[in-house]
N, CA, C and O atoms as a GROMACS GRO file, in nm:
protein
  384
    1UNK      N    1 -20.035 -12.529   9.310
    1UNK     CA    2 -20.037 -12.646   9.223
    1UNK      C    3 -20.006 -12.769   9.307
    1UNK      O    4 -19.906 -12.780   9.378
    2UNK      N    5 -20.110 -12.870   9.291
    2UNK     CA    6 -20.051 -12.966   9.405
    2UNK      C    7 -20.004 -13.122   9.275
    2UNK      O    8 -20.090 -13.205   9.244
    3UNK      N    9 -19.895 -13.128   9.234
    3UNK     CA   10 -19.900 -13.242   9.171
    3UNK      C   11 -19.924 -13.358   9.221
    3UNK      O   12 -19.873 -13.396   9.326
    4UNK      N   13 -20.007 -13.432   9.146
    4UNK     CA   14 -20.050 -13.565   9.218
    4UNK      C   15 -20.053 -13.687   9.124
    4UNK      O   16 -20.118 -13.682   9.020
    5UNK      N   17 -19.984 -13.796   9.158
    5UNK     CA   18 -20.011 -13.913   9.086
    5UNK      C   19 -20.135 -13.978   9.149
    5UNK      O   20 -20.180 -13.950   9.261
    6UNK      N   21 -20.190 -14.076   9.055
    6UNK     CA   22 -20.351 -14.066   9.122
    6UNK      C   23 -20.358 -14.234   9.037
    6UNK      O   24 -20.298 -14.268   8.935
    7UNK      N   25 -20.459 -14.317   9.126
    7UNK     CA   26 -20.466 -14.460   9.058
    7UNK      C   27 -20.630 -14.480   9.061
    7UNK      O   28 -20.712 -14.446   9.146
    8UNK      N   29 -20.642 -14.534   8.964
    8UNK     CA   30 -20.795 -14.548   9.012
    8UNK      C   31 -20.806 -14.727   9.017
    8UNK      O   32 -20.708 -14.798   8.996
    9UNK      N   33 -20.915 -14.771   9.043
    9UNK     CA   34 -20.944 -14.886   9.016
    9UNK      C   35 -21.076 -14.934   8.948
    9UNK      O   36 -21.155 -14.843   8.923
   10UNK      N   37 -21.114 -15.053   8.915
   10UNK     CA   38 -21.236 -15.050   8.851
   10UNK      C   39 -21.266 -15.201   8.884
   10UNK      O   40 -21.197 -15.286   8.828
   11UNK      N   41 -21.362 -15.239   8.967
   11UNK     CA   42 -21.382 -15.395   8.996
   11UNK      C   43 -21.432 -15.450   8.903
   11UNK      O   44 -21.418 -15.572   8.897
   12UNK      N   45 -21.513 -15.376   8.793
   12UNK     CA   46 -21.566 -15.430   8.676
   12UNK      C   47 -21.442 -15.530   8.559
   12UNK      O   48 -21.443 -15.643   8.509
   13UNK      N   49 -21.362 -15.431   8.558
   13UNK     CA   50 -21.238 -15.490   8.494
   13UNK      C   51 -21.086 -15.580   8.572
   13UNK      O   52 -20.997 -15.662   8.546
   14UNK      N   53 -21.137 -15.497   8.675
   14UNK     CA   54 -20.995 -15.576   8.756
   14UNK      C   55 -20.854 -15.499   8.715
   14UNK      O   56 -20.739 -15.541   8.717
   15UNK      N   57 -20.902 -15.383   8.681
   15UNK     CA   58 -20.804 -15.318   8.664
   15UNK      C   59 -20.766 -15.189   8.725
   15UNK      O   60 -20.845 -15.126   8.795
   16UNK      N   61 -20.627 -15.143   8.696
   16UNK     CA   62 -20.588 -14.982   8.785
   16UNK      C   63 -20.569 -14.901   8.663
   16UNK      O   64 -20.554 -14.938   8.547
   17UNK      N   65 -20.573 -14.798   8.709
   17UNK     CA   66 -20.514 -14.699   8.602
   17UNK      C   67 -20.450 -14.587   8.671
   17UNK      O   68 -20.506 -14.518   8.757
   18UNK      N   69 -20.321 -14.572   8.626
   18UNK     CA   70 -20.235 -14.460   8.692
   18UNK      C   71 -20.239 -14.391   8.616
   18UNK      O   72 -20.226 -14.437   8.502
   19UNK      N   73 -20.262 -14.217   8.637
   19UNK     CA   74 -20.233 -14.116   8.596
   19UNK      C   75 -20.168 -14.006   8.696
   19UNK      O   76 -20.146 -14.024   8.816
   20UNK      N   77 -20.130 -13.827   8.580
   20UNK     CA   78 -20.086 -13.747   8.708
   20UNK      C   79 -20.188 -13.631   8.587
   20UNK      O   80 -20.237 -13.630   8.475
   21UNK      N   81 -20.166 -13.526   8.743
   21UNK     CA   82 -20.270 -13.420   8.727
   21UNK      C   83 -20.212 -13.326   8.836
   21UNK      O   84 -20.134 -13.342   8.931
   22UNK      N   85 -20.291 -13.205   8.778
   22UNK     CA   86 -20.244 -13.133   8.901
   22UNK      C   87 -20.343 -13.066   8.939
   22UNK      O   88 -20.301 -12.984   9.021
   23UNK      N   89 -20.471 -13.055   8.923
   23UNK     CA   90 -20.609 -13.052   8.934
   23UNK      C   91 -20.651 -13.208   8.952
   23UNK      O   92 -20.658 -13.298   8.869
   24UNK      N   93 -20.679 -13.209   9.094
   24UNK     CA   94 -20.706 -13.399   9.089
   24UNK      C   95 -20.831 -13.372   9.092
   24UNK      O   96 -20.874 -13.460   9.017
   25UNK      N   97 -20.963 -13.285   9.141
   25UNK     CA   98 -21.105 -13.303   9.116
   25UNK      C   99 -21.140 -13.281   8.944
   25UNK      O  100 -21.239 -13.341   8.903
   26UNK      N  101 -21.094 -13.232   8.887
   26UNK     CA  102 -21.125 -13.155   8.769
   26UNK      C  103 -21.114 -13.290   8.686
   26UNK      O  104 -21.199 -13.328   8.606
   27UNK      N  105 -20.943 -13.385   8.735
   27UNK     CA  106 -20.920 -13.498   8.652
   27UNK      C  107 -21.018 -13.572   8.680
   27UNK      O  108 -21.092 -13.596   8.585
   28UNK      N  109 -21.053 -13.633   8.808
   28UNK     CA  110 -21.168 -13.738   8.818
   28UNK      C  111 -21.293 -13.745   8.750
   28UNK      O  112 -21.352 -13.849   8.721
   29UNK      N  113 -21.334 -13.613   8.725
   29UNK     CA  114 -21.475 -13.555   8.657
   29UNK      C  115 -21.438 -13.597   8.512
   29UNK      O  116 -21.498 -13.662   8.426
   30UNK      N  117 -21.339 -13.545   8.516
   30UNK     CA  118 -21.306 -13.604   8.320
   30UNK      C  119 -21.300 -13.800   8.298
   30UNK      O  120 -21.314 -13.874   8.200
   31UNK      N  121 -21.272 -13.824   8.440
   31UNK     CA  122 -21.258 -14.009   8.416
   31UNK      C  123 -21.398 -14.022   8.454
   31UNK      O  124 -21.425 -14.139   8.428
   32UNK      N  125 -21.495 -13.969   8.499
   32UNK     CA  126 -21.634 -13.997   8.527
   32UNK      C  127 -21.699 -13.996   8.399
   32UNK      O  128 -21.749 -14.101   8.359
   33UNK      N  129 -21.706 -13.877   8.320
   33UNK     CA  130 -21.759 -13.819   8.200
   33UNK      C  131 -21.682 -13.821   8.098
   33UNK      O  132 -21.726 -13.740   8.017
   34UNK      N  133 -21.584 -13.874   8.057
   34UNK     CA  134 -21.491 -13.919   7.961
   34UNK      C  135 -21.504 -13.911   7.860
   34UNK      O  136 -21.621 -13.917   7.824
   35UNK      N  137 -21.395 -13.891   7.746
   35UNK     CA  138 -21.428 -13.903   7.599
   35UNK      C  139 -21.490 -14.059   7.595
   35UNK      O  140 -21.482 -14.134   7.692
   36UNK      N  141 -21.540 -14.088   7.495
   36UNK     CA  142 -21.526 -14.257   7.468
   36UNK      C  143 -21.426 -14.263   7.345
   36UNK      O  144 -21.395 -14.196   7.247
   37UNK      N  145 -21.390 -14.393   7.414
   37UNK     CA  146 -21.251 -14.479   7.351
   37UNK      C  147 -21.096 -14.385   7.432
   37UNK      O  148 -20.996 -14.357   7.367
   38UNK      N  149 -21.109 -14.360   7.545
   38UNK     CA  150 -21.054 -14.312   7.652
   38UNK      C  151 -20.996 -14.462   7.693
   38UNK      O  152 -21.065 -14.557   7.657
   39UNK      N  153 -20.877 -14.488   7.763
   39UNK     CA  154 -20.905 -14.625   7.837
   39UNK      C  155 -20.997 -14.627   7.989
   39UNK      O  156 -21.013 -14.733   8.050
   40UNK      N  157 -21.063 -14.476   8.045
   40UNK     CA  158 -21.129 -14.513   8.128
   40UNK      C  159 -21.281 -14.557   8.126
   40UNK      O  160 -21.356 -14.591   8.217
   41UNK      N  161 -21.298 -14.543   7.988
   41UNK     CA  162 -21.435 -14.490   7.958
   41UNK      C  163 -21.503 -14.670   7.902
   41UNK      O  164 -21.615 -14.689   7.854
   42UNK      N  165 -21.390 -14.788   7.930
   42UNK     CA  166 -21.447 -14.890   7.929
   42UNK      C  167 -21.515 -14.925   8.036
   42UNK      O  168 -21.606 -15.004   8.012
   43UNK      N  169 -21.500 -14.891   8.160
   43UNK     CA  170 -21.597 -14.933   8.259
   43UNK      C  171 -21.639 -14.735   8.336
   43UNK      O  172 -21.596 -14.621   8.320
   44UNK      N  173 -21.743 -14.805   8.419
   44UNK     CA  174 -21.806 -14.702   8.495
   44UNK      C  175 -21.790 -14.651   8.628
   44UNK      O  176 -21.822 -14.545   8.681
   45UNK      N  177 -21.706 -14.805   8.687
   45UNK     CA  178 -21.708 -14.780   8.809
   45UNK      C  179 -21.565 -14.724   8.877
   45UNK      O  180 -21.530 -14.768   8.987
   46UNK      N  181 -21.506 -14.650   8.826
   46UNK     CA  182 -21.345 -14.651   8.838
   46UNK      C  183 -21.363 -14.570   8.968
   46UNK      O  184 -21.444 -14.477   8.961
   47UNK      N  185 -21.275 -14.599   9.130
   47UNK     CA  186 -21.275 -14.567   9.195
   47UNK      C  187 -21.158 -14.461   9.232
   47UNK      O  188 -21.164 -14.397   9.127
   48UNK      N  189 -21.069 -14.405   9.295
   48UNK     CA  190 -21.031 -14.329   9.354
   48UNK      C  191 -20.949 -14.458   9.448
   48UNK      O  192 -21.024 -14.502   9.535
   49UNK      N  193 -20.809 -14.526   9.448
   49UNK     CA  194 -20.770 -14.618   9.505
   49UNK      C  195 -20.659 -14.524   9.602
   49UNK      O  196 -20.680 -14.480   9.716
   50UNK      N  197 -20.577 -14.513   9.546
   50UNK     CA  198 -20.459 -14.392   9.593
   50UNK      C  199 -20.417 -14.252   9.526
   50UNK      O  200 -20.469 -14.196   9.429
   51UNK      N  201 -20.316 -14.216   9.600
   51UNK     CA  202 -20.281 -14.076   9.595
   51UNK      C  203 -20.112 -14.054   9.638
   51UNK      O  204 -20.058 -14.100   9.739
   52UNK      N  205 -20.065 -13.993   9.560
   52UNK     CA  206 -19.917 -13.983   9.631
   52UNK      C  207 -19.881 -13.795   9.556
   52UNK      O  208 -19.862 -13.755   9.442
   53UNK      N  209 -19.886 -13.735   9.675
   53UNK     CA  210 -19.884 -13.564   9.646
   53UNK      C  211 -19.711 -13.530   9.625
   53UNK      O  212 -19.641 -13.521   9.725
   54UNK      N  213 -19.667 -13.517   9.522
   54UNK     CA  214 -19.524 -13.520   9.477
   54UNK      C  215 -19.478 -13.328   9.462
   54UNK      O  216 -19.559 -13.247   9.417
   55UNK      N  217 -19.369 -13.298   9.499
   55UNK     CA  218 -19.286 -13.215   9.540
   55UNK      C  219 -19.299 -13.099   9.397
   55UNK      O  220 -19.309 -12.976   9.405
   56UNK      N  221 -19.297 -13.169   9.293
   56UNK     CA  222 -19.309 -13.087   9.168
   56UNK      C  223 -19.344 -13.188   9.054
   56UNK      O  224 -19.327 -13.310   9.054
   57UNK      N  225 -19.414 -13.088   8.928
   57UNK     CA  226 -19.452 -13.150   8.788
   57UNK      C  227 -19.380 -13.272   8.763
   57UNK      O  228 -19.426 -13.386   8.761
   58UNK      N  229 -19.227 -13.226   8.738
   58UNK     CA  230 -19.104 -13.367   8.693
   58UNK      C  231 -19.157 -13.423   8.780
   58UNK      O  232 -19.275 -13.458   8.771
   59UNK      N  233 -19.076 -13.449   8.896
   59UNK     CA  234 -19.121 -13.539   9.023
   59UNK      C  235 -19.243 -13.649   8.997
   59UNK      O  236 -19.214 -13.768   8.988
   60UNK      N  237 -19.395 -13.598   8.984
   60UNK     CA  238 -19.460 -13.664   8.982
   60UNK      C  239 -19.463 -13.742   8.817
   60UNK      O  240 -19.470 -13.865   8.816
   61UNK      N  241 -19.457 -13.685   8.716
   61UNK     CA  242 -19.465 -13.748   8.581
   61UNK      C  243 -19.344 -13.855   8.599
   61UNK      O  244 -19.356 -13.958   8.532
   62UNK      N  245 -19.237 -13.845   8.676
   62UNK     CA  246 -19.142 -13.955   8.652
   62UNK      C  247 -19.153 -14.063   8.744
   62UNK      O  248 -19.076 -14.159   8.730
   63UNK      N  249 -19.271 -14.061   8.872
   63UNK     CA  250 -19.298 -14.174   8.948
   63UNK      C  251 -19.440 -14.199   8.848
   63UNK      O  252 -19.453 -14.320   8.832
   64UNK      N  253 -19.499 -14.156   8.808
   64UNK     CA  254 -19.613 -14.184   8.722
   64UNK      C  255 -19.556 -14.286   8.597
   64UNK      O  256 -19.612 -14.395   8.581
   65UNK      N  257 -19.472 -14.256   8.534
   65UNK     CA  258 -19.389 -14.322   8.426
   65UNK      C  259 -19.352 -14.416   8.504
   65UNK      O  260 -19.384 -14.525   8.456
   66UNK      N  261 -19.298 -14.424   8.602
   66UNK     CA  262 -19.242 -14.562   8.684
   66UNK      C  263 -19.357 -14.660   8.726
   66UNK      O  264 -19.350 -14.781   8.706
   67UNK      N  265 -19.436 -14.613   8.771
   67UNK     CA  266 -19.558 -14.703   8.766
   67UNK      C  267 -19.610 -14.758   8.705
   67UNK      O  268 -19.657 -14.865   8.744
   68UNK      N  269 -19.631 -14.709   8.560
   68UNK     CA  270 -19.648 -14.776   8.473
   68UNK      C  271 -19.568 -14.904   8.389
   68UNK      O  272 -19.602 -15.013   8.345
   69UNK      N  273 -19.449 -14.830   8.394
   69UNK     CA  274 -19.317 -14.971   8.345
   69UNK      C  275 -19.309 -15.094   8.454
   69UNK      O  276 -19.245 -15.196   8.427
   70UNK      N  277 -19.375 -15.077   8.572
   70UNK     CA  278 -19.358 -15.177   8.657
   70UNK      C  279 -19.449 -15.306   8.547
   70UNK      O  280 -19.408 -15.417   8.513
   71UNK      N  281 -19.574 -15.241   8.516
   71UNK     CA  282 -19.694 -15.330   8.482
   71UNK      C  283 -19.773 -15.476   8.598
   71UNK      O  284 -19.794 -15.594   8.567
   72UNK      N  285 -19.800 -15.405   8.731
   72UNK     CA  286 -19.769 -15.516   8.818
   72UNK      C  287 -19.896 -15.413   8.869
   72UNK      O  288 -19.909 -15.292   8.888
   73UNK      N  289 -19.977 -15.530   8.879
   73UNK     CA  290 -20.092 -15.493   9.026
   73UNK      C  291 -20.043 -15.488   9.143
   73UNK      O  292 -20.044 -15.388   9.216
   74UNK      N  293 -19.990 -15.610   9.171
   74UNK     CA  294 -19.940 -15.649   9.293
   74UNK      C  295 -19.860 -15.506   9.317
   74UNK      O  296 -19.908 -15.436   9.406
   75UNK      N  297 -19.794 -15.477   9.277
   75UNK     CA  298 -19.705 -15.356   9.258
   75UNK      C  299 -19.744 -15.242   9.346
   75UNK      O  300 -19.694 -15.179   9.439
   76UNK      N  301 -19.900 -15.241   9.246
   76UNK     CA  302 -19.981 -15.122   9.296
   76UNK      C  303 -20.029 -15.114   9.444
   76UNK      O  304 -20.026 -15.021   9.524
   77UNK      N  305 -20.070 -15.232   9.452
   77UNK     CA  306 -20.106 -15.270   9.554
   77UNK      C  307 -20.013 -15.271   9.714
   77UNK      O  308 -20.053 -15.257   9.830
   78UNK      N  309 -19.909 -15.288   9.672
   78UNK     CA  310 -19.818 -15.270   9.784
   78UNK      C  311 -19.754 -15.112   9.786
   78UNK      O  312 -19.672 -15.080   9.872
   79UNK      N  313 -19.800 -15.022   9.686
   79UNK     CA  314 -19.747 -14.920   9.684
   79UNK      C  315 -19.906 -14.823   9.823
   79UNK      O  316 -19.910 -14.713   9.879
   80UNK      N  317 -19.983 -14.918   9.820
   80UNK     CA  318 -20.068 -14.834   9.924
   80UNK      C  319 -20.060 -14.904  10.056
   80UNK      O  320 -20.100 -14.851  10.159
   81UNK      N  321 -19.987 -15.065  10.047
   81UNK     CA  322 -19.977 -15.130  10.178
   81UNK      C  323 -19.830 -15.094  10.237
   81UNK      O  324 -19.805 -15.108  10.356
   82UNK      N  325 -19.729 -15.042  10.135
   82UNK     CA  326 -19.634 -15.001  10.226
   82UNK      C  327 -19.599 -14.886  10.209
   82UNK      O  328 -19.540 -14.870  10.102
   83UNK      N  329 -19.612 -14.772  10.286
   83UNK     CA  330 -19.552 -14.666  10.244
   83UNK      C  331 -19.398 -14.657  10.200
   83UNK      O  332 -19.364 -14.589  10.103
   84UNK      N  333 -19.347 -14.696  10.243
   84UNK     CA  334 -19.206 -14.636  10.288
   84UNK      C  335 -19.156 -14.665  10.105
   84UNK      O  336 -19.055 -14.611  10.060
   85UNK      N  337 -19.264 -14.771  10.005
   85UNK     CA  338 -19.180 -14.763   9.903
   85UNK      C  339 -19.210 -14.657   9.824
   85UNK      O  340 -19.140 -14.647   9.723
   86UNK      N  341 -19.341 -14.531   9.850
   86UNK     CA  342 -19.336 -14.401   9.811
   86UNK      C  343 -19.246 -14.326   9.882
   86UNK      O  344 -19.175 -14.253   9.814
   87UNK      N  345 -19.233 -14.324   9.983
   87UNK     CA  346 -19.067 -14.235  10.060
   87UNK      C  347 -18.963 -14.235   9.915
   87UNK      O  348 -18.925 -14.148   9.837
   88UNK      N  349 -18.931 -14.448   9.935
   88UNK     CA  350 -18.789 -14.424   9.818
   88UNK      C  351 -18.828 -14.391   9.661
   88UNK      O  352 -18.752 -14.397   9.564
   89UNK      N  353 -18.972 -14.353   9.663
   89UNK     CA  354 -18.943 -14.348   9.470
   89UNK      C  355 -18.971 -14.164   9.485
   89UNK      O  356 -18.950 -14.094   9.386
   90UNK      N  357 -19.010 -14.111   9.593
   90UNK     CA  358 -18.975 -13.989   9.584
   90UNK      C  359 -18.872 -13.894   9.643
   90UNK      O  360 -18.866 -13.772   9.656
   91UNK      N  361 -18.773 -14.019   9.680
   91UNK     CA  362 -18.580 -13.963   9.719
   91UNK      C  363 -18.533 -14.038   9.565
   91UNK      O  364 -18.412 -14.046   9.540
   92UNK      N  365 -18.623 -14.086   9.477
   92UNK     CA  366 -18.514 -14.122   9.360
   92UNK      C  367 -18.525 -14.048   9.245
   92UNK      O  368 -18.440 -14.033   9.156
   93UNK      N  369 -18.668 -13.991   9.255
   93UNK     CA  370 -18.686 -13.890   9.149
   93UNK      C  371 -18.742 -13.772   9.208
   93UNK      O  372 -18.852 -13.719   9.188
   94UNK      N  373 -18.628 -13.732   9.300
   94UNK     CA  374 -18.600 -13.605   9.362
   94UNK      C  375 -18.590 -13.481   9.304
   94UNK      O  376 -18.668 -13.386   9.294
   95UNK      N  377 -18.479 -13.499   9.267
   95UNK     CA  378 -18.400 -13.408   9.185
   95UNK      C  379 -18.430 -13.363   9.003
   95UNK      O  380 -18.356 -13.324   8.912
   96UNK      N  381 -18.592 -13.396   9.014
   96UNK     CA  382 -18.615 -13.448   8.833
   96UNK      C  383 -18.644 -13.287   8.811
   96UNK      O  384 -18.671 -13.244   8.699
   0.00000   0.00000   0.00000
C-alpha cells in the first residue's frame, strides 16, 4: 500500500486540488473519467503537480486535511519548491 497525498492542477481554472489515495494510478483515471458534478470534472485538463508518499493511511489523510485548511496556492506551491516543509509536516503527523 503506498499512501499518497497527490495535487493536481488545472490551468483552465487556476486551480489545485489535493487529494489522498492509495492506488494513485487507479485515482487519476477516476479524475480523468469522473463522475460529473465531481469538483474535478469542471475542467479537463487537471495535471499531476505533486506527490508526497506518507509512512501510513493516518499519516497521509492528516497532511491531506492540512493542506486543505491552509487554503493557499502559494502554499501549494512552496510545498513543491521547498522540500524540507514536507520533512516537517511528516515529523508532525508522525505518530497519527
Amino acid at each position: 500500500m503506498n499512501a499518497t497525498v497527490y495535487i493536481l492542477r488545472s490551468e483552465k481554472l487556476n486551480r489545485y486540488y489535493t487529494g489522498f489515495t492509495t492506488n494513485l494510478d487507479v485515482r487519476l483515471e477516476f479524475h480523468k473519467h469522473g463522475e460529473a458534478g465531481k469538483f474535478t470534472a469542471k475542467a479537463d485538463d487537471w495535471t499531476l503537480f505533486f506527490t508526497i508518499i506518507c509512512d501510513s493511511k493516518a499519516q497521509g489523510l492528516s497532511i491531506e486535511r492540512h493542506i486543505k485548511k491552509m487554503k493557499s496556492k502559494v502554499y501549494i506551491e512552496n510545498l513543491k519548491k521547498y522540500p524540507e516543509i514536507i520533512e516537517k509536516l511528516k515529523t508532525l503527523y508522525r505518530d497519527c
